[in-house]
C-alpha positions as CSV (number, residue, x, y, z in Angstrom):
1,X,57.6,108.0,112.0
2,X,56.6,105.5,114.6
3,X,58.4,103.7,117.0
4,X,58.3,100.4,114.9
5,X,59.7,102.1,112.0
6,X,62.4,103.9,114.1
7,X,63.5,100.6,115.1
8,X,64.1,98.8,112.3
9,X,65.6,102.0,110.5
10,X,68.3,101.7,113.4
11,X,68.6,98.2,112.9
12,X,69.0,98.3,109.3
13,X,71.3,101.0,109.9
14,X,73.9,98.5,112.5
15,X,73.6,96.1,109.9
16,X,74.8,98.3,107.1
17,X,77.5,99.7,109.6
18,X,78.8,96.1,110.2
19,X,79.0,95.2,106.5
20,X,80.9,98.6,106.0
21,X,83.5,97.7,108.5
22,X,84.1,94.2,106.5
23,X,84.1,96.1,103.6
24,X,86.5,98.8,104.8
25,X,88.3,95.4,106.2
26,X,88.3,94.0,102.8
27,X,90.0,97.6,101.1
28,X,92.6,97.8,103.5
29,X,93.6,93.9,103.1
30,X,93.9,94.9,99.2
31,X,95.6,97.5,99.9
32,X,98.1,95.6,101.5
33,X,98.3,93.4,98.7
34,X,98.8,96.0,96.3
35,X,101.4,97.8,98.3
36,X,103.3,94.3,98.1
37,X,102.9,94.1,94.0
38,X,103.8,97.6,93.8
39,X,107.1,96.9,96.0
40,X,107.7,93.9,94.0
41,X,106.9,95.1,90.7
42,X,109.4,98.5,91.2
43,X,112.0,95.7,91.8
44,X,111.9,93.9,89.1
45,X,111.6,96.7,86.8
46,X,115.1,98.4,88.4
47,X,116.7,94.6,88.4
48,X,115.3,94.3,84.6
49,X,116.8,97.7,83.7
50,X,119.9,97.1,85.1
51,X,120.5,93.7,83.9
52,X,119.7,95.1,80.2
53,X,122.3,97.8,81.0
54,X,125.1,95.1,82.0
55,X,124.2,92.9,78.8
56,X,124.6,95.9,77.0
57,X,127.9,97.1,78.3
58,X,129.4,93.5,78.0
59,X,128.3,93.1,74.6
60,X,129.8,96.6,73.5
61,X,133.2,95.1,75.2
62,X,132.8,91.8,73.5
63,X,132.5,93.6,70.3
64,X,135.2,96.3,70.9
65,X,137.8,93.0,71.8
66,X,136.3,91.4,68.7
67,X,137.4,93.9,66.8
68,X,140.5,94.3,68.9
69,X,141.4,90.3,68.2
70,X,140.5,90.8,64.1
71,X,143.1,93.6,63.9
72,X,145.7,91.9,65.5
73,X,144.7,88.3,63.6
74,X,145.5,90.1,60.3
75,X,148.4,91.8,61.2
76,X,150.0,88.2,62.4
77,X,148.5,86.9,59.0
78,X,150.2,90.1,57.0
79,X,153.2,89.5,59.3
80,X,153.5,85.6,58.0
81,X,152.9,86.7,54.0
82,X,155.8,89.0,54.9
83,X,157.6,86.5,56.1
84,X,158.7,84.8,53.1
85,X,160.2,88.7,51.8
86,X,162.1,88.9,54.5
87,X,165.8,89.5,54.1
88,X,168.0,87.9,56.7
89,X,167.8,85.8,59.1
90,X,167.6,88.8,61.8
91,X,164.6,90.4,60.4
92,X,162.4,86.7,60.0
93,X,163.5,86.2,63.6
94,X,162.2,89.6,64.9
95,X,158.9,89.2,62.4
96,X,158.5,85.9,63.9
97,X,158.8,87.0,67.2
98,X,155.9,89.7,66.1
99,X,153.9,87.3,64.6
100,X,154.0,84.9,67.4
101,X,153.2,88.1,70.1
102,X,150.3,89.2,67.4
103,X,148.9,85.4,67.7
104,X,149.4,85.0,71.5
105,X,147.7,88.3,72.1
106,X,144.7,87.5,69.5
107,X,144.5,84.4,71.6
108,X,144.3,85.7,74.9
109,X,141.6,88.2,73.3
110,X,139.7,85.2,72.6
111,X,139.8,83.4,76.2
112,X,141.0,85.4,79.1
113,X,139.7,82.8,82.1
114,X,142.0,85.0,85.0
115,X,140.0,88.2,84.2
116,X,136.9,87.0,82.4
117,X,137.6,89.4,79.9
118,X,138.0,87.1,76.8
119,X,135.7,87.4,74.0
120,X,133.9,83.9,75.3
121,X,133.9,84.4,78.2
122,X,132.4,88.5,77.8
123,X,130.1,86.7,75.4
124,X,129.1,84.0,78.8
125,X,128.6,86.9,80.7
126,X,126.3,88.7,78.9
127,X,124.1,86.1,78.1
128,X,123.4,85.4,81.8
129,X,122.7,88.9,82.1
130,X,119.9,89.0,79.5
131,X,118.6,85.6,81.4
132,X,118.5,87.5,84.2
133,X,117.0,90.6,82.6
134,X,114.2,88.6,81.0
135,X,114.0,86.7,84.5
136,X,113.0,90.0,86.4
137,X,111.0,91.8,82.9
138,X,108.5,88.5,83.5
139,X,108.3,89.1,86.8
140,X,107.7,92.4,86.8
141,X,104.8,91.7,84.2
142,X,103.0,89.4,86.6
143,X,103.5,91.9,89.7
144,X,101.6,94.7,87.3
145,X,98.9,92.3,86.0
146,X,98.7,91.6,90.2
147,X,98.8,94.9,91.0
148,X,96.0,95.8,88.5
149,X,93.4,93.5,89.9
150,X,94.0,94.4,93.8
151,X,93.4,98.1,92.0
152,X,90.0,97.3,90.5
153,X,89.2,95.1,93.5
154,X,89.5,98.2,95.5
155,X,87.0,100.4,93.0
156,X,85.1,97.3,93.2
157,X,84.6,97.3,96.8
158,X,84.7,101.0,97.7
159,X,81.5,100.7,95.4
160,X,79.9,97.7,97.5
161,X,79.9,100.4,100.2
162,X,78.4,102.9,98.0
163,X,75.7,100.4,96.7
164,X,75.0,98.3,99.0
165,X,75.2,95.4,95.8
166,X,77.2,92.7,97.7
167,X,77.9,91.0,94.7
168,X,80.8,94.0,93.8
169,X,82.6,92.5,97.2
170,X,82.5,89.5,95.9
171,X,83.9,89.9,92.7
172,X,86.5,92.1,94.0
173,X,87.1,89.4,96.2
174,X,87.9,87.2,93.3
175,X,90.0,89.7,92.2
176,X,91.9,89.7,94.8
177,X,93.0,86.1,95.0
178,X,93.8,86.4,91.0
179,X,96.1,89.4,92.3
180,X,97.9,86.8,94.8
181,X,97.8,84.4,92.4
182,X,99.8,86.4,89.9
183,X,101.5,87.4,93.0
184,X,103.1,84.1,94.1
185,X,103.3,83.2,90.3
186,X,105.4,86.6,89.7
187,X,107.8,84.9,92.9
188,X,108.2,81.4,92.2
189,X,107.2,80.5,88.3
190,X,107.5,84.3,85.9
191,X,108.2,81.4,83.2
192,X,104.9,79.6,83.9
193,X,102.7,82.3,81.6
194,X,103.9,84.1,79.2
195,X,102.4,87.7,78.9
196,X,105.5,89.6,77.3
């Protein structure tokens, strides 16, 4: 090998060793990007699982003081058919009373604004929570669509370094900003696309 040829074999060499840093600059950019989705993604999956849990819960107590507030509404209605049996005037008075407890109590079933605990308002309450479930579940889809392209950008350009083939950096370039784009989208507009 001549001197010539030495040369421009360590030349071509520094040049390949600068485009490897950027490369290896590129990865660890992406990286940090997909550490972010991954972060982001976990949260929105635990804030999506709980939020189903809550709805869940508050509809199983909405149903059980459904069923409470039925009981108790036909036992006031049986009370007033038995009314007109009644005997004296004691026994209507204390079946009225009943009745009236019965009616008061399927009432406060219905709406109880001091504890929240009223069938309308249990039935409020759980319909924010599966707003805020599908909220975070859209979320959470953008952050693993997100998440997926700073993935294959990172194939992409550990393979530019393998290659040589620029154009791999490039596309997992492109990947990359559709990853932040999903990214931000994921943060400020899940409603924007719908991929559930």
């Amino acid at each position: 090998m001549s001197a010539h040829e030495s040369m421009e074999h360590a030349e071509h060499a520094e040049h390949a060793s600068g485009e490897n840093r950027k490369i290896a600059l590129l990865i660890a950019v992406i990286a940090l990007f997909l550490a972010l989705s991954e972060t982001l993604g976990k949260g929105a999956q635990t804030e999506s699982i709980s939020k189903n849990v809550e709805a869940s819960n508050l509809w199983a107590f909405f149903q059980a003081k459904t069923i409470r507030r039925t009981v108790v509404q036909t036992a006031a209605d049986q009370g007033k058919l038995a009314l007109g049996s009644a005997g004296d005037d004691a026994a209507k008075t204390a079946l009225q009373k009943q009745v009236d407890d019965w009616l008061a109590t399927a009432a406060r079933y219905r709406s109880e604004e001091k504890t929240g605990e009223g069938t309308e308002q249990l039935s409020e309450r759980a319909k924010e929570a599966e707003k805020e479930r599908d909220e975070a579940t859209a979320k959470y889809h953008h952050y693993e669509l997100a998440s997926a392209a700073f993935q294959i950008g990172i194939v992409l350009a550990s393979a530019t370094i393998i290659t040589g083939i620029m154009a791999l950096a490039w596309v997992s370039g492109l990947l990359t900003i559709a990853g932040i784009v999903m990214t931000a989208l994921g943060l400020y507009f899940p409603h924007l696309l719908h991929l559930h």
